[in-house]
Backbone as JSON, one array per atom type, in Angstrom:
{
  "sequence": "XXXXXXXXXXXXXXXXXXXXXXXXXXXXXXXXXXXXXXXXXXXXXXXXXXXXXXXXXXXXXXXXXXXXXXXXXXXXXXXXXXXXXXXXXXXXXXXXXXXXXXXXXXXXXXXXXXXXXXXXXXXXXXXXXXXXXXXXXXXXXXXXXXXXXXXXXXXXXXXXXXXXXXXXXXXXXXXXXXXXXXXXXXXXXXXXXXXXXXXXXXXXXXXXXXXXXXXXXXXXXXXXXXXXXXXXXXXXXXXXXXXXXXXXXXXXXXXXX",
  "N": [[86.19, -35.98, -2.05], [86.61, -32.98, -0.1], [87.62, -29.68, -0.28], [89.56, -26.74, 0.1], [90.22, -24.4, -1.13], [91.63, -21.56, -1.03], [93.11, -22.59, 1.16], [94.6, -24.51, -0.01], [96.07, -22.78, -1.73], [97.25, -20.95, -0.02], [98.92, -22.52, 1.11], [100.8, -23.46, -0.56], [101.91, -20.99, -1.43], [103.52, -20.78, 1.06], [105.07, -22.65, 1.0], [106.72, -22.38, -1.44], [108.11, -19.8, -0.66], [110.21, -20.41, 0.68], [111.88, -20.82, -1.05], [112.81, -18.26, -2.23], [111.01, -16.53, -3.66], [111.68, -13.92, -5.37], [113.6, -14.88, -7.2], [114.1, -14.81, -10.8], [113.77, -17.81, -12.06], [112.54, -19.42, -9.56], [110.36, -18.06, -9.41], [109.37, -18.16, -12.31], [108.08, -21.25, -12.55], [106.18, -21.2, -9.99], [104.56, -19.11, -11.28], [103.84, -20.68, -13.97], [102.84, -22.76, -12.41], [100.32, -22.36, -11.14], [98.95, -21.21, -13.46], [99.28, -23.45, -14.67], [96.87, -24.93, -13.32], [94.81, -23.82, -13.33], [94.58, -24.67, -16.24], [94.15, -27.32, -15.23], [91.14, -26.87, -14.42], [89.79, -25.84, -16.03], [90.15, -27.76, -18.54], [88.84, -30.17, -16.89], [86.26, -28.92, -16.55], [84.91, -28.39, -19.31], [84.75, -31.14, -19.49], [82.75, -31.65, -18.1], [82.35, -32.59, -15.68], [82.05, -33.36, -12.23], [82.03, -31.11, -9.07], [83.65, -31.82, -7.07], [85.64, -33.3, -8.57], [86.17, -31.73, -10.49], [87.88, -29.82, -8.31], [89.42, -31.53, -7.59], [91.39, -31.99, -10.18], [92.28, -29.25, -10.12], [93.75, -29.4, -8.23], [95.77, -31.45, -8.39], [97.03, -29.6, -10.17], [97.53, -27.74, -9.12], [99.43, -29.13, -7.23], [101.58, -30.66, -9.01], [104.45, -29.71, -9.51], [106.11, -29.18, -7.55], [108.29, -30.11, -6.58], [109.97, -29.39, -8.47], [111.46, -26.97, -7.23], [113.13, -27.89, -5.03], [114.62, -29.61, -6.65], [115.56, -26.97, -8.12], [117.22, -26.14, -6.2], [118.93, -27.35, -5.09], [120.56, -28.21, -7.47], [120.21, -26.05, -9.1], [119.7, -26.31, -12.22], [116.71, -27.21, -14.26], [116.56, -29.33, -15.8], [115.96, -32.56, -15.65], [117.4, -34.35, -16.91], [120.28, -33.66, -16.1], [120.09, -33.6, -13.73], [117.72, -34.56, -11.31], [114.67, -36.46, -11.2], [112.35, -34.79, -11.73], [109.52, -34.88, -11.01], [109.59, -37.13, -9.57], [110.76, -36.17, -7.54], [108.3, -34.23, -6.26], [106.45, -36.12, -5.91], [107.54, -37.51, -3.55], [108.02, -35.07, -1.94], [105.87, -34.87, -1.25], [104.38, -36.8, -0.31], [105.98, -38.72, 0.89], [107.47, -36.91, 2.96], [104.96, -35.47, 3.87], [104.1, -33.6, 3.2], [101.45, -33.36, 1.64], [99.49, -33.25, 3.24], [99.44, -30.4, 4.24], [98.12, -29.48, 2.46], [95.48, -30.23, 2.2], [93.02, -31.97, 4.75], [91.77, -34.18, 3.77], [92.23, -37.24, 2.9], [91.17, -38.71, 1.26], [91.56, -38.9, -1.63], [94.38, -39.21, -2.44], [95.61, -41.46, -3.47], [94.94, -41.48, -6.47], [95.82, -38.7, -6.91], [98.93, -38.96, -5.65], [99.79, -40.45, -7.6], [99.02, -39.21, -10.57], [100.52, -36.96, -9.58], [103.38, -37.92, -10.24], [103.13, -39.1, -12.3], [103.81, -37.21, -14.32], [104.68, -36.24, -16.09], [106.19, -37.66, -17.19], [106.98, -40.16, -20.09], [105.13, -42.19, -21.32], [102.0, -43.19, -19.64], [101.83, -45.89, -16.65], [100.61, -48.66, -17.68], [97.31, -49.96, -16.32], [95.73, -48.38, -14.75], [92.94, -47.06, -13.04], [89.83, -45.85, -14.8], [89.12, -43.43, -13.6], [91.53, -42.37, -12.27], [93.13, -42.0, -14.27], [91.61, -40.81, -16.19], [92.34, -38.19, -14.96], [94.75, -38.14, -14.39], [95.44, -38.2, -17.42], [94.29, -35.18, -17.77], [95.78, -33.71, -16.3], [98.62, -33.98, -17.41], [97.83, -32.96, -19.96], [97.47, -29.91, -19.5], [99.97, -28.89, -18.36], [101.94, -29.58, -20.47], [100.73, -27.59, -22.66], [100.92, -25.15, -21.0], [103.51, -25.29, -20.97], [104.92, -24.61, -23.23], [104.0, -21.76, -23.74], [105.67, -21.1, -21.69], [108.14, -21.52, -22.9], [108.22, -19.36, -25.21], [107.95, -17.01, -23.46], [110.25, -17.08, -21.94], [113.41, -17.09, -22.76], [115.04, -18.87, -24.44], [117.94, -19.72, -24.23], [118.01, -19.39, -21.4], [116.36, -21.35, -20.54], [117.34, -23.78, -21.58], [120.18, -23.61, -21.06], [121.85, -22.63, -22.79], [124.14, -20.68, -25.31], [122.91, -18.53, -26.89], [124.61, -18.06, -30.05], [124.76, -21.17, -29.65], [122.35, -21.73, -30.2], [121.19, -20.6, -32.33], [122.54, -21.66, -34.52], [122.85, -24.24, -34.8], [121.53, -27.26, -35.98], [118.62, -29.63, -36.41], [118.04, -33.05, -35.63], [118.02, -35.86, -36.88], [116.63, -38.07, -35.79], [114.97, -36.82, -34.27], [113.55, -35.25, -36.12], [111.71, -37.49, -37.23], [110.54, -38.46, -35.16], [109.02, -36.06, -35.09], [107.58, -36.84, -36.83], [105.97, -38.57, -37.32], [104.06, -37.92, -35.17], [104.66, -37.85, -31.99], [105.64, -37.4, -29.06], [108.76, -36.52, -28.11], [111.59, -38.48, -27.63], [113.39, -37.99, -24.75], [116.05, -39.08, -25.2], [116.89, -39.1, -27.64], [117.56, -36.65, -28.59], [119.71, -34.01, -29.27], [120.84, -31.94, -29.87], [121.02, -28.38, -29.49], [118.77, -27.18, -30.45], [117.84, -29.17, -30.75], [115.19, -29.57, -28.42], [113.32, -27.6, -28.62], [111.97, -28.25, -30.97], [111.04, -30.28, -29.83], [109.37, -29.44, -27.6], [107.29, -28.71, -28.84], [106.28, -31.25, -29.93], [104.89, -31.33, -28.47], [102.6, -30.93, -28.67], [101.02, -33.46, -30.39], [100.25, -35.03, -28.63], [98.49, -34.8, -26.53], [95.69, -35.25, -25.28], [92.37, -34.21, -25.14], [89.99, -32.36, -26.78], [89.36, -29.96, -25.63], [91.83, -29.55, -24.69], [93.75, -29.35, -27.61], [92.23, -26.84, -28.41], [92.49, -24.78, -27.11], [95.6, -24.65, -27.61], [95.59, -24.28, -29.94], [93.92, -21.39, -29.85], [95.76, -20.13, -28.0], [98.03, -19.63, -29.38], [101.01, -19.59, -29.03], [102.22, -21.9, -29.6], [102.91, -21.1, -32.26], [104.52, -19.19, -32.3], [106.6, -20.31, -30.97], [107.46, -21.84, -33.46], [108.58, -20.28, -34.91], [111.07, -19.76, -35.16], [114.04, -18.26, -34.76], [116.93, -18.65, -36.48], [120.41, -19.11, -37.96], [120.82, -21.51, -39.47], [120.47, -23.09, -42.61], [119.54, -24.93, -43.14], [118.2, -25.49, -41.01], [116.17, -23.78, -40.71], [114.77, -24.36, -43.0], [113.72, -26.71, -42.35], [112.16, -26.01, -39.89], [109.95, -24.11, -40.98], [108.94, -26.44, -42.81], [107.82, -27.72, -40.73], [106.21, -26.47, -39.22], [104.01, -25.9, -41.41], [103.02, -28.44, -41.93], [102.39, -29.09, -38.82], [100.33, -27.06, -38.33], [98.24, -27.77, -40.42], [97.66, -30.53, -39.26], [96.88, -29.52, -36.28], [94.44, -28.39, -36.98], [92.75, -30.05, -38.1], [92.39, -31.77, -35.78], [91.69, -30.28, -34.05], [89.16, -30.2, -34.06]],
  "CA": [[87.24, -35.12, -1.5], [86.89, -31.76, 0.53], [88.85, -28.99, -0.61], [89.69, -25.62, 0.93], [91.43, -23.81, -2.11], [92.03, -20.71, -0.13], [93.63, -23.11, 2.15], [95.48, -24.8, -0.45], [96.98, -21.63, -2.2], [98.44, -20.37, 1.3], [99.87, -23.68, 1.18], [101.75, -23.8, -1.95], [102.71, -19.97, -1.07], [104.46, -20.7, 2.18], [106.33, -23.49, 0.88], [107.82, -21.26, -2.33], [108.58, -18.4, -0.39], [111.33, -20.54, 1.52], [113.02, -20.89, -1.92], [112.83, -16.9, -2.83], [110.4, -16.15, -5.26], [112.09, -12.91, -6.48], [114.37, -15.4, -8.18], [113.31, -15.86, -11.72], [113.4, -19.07, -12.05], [111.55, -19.98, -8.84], [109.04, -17.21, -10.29], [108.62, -18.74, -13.38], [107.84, -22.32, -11.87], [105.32, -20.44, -9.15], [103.58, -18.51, -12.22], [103.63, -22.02, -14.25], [101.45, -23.89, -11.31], [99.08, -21.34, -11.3], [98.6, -21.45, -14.8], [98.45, -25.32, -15.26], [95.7, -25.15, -11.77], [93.43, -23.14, -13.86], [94.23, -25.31, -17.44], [93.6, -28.19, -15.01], [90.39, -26.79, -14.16], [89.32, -25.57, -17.96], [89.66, -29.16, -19.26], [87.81, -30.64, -16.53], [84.62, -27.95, -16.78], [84.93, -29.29, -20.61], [84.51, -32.88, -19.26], [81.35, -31.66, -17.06], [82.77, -33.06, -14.58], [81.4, -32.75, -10.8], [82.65, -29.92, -8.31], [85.08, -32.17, -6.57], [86.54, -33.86, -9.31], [87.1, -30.29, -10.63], [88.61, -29.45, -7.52], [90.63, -32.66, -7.62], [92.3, -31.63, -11.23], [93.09, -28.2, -10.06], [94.93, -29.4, -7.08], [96.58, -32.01, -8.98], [97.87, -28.57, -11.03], [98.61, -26.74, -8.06], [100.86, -29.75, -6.78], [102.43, -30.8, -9.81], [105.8, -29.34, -9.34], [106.59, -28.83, -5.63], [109.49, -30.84, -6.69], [110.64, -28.28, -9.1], [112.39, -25.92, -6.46], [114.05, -28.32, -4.51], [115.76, -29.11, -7.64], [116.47, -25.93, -8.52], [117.87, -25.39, -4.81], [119.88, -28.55, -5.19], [121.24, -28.37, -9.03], [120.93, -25.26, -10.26], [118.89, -26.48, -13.23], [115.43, -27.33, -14.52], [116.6, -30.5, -16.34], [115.83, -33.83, -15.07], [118.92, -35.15, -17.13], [121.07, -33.29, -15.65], [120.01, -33.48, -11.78], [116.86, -35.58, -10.99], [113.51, -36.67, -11.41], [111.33, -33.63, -10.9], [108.31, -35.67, -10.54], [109.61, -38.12, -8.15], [110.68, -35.0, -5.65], [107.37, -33.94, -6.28], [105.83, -36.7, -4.84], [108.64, -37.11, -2.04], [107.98, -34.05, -1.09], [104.15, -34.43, -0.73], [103.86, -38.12, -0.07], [107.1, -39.5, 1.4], [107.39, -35.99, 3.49], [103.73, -35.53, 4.32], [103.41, -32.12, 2.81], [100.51, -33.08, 1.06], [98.54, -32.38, 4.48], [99.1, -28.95, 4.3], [97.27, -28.46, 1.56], [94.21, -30.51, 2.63], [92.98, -33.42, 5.73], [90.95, -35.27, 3.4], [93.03, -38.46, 2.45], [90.54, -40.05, 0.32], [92.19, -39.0, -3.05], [95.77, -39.58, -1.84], [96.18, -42.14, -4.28], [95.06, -40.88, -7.96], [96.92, -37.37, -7.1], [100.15, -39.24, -5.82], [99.96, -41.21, -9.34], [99.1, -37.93, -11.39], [101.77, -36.21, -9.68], [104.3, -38.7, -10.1], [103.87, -39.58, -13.81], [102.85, -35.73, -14.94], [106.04, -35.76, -17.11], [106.75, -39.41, -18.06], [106.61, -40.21, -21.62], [103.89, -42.52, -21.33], [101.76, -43.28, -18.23], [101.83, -46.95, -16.75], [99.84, -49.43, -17.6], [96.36, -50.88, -15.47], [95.04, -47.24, -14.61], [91.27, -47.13, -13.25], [89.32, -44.95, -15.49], [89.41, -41.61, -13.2], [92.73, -42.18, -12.39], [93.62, -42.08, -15.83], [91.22, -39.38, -16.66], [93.19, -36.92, -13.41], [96.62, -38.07, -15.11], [95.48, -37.13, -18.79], [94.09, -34.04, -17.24], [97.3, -33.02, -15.67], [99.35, -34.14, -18.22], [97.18, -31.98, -20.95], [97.72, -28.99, -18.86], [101.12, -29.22, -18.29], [101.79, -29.13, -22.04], [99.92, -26.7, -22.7], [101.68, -24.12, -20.62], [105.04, -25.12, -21.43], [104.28, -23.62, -25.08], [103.75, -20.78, -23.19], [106.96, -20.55, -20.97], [109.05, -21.62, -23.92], [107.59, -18.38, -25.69], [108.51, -15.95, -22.97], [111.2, -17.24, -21.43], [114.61, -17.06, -23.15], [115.3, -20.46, -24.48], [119.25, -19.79, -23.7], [118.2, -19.34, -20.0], [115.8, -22.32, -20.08], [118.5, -24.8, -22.05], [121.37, -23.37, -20.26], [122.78, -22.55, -23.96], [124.45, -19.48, -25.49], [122.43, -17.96, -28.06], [125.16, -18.89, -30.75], [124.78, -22.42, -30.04], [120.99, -22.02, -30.69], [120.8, -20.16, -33.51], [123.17, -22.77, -35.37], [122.49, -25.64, -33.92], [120.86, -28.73, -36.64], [117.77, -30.57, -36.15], [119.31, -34.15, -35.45], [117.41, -36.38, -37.89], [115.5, -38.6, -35.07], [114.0, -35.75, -33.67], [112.57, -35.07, -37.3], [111.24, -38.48, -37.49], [109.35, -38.7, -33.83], [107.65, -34.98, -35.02], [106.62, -36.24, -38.13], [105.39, -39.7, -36.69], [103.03, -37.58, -34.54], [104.52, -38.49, -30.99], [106.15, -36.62, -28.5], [110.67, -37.15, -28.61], [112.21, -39.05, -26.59], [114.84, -36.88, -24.36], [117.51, -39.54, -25.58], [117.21, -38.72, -29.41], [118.11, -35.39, -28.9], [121.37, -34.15, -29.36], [121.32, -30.99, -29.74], [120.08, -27.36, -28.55], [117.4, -26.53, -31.26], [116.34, -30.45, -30.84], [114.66, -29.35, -27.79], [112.5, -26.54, -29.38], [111.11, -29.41, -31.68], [110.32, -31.61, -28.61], [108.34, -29.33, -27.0], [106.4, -28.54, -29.8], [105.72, -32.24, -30.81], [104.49, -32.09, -27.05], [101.08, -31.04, -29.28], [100.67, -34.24, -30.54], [100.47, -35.93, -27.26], [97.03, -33.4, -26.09], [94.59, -36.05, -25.25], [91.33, -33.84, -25.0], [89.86, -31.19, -27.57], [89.26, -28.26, -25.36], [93.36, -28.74, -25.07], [93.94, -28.6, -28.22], [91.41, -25.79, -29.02], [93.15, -24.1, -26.11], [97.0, -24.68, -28.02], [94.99, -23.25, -31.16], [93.47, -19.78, -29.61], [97.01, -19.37, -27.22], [99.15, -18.62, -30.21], [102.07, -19.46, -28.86], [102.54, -23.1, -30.68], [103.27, -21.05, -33.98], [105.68, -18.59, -31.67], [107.88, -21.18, -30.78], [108.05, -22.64, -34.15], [108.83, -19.12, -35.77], [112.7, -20.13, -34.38], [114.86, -17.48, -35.35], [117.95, -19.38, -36.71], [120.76, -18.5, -39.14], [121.11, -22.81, -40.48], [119.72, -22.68, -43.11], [118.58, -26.5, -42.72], [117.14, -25.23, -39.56], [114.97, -22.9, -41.14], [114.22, -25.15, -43.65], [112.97, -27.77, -41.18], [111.32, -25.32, -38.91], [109.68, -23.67, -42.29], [107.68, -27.6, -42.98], [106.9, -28.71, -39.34], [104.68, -25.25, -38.98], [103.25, -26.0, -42.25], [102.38, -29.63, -41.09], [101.49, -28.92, -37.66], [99.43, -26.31, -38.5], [97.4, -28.73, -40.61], [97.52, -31.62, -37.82], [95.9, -29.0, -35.7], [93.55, -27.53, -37.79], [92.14, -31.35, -38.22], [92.53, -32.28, -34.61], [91.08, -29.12, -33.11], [87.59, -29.52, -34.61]],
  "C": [[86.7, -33.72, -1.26], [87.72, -31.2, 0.14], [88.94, -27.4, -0.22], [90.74, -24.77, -0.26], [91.84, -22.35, -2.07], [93.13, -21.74, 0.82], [95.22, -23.66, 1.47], [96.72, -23.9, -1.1], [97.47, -20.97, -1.56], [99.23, -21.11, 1.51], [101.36, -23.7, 0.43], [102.72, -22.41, -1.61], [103.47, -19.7, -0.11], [105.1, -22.03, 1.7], [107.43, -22.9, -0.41], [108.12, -20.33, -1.63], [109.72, -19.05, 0.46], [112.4, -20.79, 0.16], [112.99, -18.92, -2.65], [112.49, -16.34, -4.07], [110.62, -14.88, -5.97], [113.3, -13.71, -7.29], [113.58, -15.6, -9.3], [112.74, -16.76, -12.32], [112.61, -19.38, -11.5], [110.23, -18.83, -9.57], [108.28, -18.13, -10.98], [107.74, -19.96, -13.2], [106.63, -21.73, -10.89], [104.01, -20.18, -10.34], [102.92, -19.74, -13.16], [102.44, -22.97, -13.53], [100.4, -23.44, -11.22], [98.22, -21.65, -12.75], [98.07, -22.9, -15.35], [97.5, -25.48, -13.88], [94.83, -24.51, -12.59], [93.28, -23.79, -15.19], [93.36, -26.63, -16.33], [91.74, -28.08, -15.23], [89.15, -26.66, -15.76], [89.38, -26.81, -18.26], [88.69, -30.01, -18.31], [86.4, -30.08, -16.63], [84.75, -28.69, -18.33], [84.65, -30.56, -20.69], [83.06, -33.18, -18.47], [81.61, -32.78, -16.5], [82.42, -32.46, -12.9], [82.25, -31.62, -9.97], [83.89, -30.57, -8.11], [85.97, -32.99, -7.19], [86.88, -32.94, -10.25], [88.35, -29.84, -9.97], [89.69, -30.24, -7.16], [91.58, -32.16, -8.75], [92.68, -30.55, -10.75], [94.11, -28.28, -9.16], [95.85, -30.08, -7.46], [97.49, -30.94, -9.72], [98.95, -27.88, -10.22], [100.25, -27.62, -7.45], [101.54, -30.41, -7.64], [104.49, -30.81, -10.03], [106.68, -28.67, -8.49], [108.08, -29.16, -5.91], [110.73, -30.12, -7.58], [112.2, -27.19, -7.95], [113.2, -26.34, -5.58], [115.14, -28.94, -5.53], [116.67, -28.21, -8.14], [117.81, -25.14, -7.25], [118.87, -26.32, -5.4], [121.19, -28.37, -6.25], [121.48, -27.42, -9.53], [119.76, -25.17, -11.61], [117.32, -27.48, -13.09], [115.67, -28.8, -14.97], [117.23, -31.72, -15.62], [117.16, -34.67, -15.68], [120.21, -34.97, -16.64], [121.17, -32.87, -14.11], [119.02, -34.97, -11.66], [115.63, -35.66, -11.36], [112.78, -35.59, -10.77], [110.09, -34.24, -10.34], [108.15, -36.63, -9.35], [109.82, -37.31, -6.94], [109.64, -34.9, -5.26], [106.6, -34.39, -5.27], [106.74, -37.1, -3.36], [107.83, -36.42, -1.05], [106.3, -33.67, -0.36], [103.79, -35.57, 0.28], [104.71, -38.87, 0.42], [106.96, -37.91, 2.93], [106.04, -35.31, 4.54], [103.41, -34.06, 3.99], [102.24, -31.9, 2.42], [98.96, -32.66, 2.28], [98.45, -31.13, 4.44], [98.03, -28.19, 3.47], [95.43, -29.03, 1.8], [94.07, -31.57, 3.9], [92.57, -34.61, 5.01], [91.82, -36.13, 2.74], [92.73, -38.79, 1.27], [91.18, -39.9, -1.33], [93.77, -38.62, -3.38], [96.17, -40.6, -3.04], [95.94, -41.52, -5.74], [96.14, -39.32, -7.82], [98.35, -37.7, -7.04], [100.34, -39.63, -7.13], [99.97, -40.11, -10.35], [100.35, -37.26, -11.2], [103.02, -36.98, -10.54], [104.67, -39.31, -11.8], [103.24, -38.43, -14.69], [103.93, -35.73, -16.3], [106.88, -37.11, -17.9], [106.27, -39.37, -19.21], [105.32, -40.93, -21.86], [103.5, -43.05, -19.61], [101.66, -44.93, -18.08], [100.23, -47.68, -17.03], [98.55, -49.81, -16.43], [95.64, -50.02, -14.31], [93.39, -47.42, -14.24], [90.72, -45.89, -13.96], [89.51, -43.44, -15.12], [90.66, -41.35, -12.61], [93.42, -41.63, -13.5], [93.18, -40.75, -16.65], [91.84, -37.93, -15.79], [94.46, -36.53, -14.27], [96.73, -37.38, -16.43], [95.15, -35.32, -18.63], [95.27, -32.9, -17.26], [98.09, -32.62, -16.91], [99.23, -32.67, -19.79], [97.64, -30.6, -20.35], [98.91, -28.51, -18.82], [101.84, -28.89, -19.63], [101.85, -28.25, -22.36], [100.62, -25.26, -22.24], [103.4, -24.03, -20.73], [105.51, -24.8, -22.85], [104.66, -22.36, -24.53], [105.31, -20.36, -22.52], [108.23, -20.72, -22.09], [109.12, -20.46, -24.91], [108.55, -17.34, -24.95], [109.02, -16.02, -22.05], [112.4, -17.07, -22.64], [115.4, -18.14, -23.55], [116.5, -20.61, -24.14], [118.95, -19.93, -22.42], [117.24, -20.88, -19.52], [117.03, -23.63, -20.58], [120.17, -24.61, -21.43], [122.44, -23.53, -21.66], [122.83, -21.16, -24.45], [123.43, -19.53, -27.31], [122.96, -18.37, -29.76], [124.85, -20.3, -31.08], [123.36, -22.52, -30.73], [120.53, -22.03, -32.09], [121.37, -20.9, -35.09], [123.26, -23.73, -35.85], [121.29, -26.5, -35.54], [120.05, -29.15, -35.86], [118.32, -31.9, -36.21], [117.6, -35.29, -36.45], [116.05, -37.42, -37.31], [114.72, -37.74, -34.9], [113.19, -35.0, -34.69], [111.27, -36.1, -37.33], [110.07, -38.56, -36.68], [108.46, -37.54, -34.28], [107.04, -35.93, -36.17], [106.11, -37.65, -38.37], [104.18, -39.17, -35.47], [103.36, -38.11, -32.8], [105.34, -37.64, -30.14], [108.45, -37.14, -28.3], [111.0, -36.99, -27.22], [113.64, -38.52, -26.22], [116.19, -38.0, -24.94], [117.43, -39.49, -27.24], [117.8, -37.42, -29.27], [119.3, -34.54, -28.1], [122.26, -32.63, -29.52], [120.58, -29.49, -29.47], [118.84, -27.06, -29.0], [116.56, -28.18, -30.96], [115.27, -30.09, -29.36], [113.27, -28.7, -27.87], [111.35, -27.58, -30.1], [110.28, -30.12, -30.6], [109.12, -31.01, -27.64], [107.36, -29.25, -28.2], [105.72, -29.8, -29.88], [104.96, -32.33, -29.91], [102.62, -32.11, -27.7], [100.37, -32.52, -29.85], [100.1, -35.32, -29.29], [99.08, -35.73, -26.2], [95.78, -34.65, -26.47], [92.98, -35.45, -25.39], [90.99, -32.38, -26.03], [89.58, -29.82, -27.2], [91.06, -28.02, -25.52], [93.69, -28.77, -25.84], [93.0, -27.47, -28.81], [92.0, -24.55, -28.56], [94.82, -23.62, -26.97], [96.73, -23.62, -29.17], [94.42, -21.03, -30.55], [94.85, -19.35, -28.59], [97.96, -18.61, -28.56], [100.4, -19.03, -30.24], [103.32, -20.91, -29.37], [103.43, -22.4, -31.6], [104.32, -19.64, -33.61], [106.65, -19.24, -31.67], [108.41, -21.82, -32.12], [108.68, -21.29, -35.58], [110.53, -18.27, -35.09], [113.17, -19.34, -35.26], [116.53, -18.47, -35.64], [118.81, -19.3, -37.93], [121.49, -20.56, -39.85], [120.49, -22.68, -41.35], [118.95, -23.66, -43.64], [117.82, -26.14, -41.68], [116.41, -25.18, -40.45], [114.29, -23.28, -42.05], [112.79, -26.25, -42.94], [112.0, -27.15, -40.48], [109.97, -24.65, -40.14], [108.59, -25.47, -42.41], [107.1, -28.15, -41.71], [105.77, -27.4, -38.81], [103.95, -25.72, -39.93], [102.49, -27.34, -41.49], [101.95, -29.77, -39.89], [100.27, -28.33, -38.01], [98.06, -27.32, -38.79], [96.86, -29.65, -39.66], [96.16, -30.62, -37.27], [94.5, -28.74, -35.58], [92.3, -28.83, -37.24], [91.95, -31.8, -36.94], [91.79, -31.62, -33.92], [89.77, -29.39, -32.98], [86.96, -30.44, -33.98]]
}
């Protein structure tokens, strides 16, 4: 694959600017792709991996979540439970639509990127994967992660959950969503039940970090042991939140090295 990444990043920037990137939201999502296009790229250099299968993971970053802003045009909100499959717009919008021309001519890796895009956010990826398929998708996937630590940090979790502060700060860990962290696996959006279970879910998303530069990466960001330093007046929360740092931490520690 050929890649023009001047070419591609005029790309991506004339198709957000028809949703109005002084909106926050679309911002955040904009600043987000950026960010997972350069994790893409960091875990592949870590894989010494060739130029254009570099340049393949970063584009897989850049187009990740095209699908994002026609959601947010559509719905309103960020959450796939409550509108649609972000991932499936995604590809729609690249690969049903033909957008994905804009960003390059070269075809030939039309298929592993549609597949990356398309299952960047699924709980697990399907079955019968060829090896660099598989290695594009964990790629992505790792990436992806990774920065949503990050936006969960310094974003406003009321404005990302579409919940009032109250409910947050009150709000119970729901007893599955204990279980899946402390089973080491990422929680399944139908266990959770309530606003703080969310908070947990990204977090567990650490367990899920197929490659050791990303977690080495989760370890020197910081922002893991931000999110889990949940301000909350339950006082089961804070309990709960209080042993899954302790035990992550550890996890990490052990995982990182």
């Amino acid at each position: 694959m050929t890649l023009d990444r001047d070419r591609a990043r005029r790309a991506f920037a004339e198709y957000t600017r028809a949703y109005d990137p002084t909106d926050p939201k679309v911002r955040l999502k904009i600043e987000h792709t950026y960010r997972v296009a350069a994790l893409c790229e960091q875990i592949a250099r870590s894989l010494s991996l060739s130029e254009a299968d570099t340049d393949l993971a970063w584009l897989a970053g850049l187009l990740h979540d095209v699908g994002r802003f026609e959601q947010l045009r559509r719905y309103g909100t960020f959450e796939d439970a409550k509108s649609i499959d972000h991932a499936a717009c995604s590809e729609e919008v690249l690969f049903v639509q033909g957008h994905i021309r804009d960003y390059l001519d070269d075809a030939s890796a039309d298929g592993p990127l549609r597949t990356a895009v398309r299952w960047h956010s699924a709980y697990r990826l399907p079955e019968g994967l060829d090896p660099d398929t598989l290695r594009l998708c964990n790629i992505l996937r790792d990436a992806d992660k990774i920065d949503i630590l990050r936006v969960n940090v310094e974003t406003p979790l009321e404005e990302i959950y579409n919940v009032t502060t109250e409910a947050l700060r009150t709000a119970p860990v729901t007893h599955a969503v204990l279980d899946a962290f402390y089973a080491h696996h990422a929680v399944l959006r139908t266990l959770k039940r309530t606003p703080v279970d969310n908070v947990v879910g990204h977090a567990s998303l650490v367990y899920e970090l197929v490659y050791p530069e990303s977690r080495r990466e989760v370890s020197r960001q910081g922002y893991l042991w931000q999110l889990l330093d949940f301000e909350t007046e339950n006082p089961d929360t804070a309990r709960d939140f209080a042993a899954m740092r302790t035990h992550l931490r550890s996890w990490l520690e052990q995982a990182a090295r």
